[in-house]
C-alpha positions in Angstrom: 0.0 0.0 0.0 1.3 3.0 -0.5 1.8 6.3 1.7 -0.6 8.3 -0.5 -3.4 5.5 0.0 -2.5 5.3 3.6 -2.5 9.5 4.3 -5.8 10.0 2.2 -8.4 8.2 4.4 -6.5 10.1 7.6 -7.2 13.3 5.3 -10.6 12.2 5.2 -11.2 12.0 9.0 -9.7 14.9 9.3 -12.1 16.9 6.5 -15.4 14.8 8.2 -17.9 17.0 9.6 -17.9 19.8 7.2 -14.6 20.6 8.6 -11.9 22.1 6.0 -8.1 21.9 6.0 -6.4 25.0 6.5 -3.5 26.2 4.1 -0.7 25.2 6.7 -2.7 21.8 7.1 -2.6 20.9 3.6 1.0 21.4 3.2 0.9 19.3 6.4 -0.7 16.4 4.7 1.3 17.2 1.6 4.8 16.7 3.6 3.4 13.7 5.1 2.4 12.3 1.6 5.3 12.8 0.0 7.4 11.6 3.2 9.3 15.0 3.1 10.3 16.9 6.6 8.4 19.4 7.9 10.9 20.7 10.7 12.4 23.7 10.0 14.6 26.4 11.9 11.9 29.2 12.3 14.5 31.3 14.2 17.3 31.8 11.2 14.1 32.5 8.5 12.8 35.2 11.5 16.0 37.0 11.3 16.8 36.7 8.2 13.6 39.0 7.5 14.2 41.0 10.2 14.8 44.9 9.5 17.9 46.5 10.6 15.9 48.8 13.4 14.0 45.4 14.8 17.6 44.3 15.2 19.0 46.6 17.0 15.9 46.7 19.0 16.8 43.7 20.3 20.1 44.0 20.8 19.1 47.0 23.2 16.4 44.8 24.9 19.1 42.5 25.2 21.7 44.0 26.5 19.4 46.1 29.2 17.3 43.4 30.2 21.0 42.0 31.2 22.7 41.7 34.9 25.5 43.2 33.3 23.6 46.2 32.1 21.7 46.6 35.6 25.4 46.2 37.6 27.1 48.6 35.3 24.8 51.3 35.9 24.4 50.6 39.6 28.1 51.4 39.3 27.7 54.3 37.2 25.1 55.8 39.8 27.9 55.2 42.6 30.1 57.0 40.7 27.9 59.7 40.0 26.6 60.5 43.6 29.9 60.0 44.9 31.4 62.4 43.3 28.8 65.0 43.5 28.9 64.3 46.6 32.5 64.5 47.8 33.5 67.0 45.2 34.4 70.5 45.9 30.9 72.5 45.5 32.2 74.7 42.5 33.6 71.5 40.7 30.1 69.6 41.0 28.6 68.7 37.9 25.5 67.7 39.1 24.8 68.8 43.1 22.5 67.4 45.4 19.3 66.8 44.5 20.9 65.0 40.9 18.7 66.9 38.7 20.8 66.3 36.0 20.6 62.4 36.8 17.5 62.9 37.3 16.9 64.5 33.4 19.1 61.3 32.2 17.4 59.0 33.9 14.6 59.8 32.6 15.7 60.3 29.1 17.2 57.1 29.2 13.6 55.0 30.5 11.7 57.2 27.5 13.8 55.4 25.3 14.6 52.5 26.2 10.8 51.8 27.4 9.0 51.7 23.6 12.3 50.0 22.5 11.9 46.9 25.1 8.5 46.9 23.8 9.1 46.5 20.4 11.4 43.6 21.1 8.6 42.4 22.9 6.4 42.4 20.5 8.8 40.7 18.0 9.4 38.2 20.0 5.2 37.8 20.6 5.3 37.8 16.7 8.2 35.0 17.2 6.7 32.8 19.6 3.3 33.0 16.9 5.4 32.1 14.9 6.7 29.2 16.6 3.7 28.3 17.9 2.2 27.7 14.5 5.4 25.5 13.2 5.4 23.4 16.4 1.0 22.8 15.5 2.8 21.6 12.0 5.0 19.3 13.5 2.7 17.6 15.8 -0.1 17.8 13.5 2.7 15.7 10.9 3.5 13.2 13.9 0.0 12.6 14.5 -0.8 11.9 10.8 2.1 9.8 11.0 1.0 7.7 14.1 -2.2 7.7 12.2 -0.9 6.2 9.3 1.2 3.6 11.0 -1.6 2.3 12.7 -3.2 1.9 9.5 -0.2 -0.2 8.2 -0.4 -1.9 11.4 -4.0 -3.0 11.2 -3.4 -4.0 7.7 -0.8 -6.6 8.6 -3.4 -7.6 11.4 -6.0 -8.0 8.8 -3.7 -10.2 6.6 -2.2 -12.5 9.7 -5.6 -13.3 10.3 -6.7 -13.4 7.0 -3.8 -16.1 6.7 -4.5 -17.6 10.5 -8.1 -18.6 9.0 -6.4 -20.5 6.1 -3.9 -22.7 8.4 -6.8 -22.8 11.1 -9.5 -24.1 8.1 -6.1 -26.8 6.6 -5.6 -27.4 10.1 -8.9 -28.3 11.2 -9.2 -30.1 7.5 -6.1 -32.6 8.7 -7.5 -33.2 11.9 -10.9 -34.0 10.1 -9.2 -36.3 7.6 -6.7 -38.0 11.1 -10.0 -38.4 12.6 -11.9 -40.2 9.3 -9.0 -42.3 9.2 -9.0 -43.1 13.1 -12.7 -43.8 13.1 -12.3 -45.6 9.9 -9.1 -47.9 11.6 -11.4 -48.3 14.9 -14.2 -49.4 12.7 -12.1 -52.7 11.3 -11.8 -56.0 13.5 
């Protein structure tokens, strides 16, 4: 039997009920078919599309979602207020209350606030993304269970099919041994 006999009835269960195939489940049934792979690296064909600002948006997500990010500028605070602080007053950059800082800081979270959320809602897009290829794969494994249980039951049906015929030249001997007993027991 081959795998295009095997997949269509499993198509067929699928499609019962007035239910219709979607797009990404007919290539499904198509990869499964044609025994081709399904599996692909989503990642590398996500970046490879990805513009040069959605990069770097993530880069910047990246590196300040980082310990590194969030110990270097716990450091660069330190810095700051200490030497605000212990500074001559006319050489003070910045004097108590940091209002400077204070402008940066907030600078800095204007920005880096919409950029964090557009790396989060790439990677939203992303795990979609994902989402959808991993109900591919499973759907394909599932058609594949399903079709190996087919392929299964067939070599079932033709064991017992074949069963039947020793059981019926079996049970045809033993008729025959048994004429022949009855037939021996019958003579003086």
């Amino acid at each position: 039997m081959s795998s295009r006999s095997i997949i269509d009835p499993i198509r067929e269960r699928f499609e019962s009920g007035g239910n219709t195939l979607t797009e990404a489940e007919q290539e499904v049934f198509e990869h499964a078919a044609t025994r081709q792979p399904i599996a692909r690296d989503s990642y590398s064909t996500y970046v490879e599309g990805a513009s040069w600002g959605a990069r770097l948006a993530d880069a910047i997500a990246r590196v300040g979602g980082s310990w590194a990010f969030i110990l270097a500028f716990i450091g660069f605070l330190a810095v700051w207020t200490a030497t605000n602080v212990w500074l001559p007053s006319a050489s003070r950059l910045d004097p108590y209350p940091f209002i400077f800082l204070n402008l940066i800081l907030s600078m800095l979270a204007a920005l880096q606030a919409p950029i964090i959320m557009m790396s989060q809602n790439r990677q939203a897009e992303r795990d979609r993304i994902d989402a959808a290829h991993d109900y591919q794969v499973n759907l394909k494994a599932e058609i594949e269970i399903m079709a190996l249980h087919e392929k299964f039951d067939e070599l079932r049906h033709r064991d017992i099919i074949a069963m039947r015929g020793e059981i019926a030249a079996l049970a045809d001997a033993l008729r025959r041994l048994d004429e022949r007993l009855a037939a021996g027991q019958a003579r003086p």
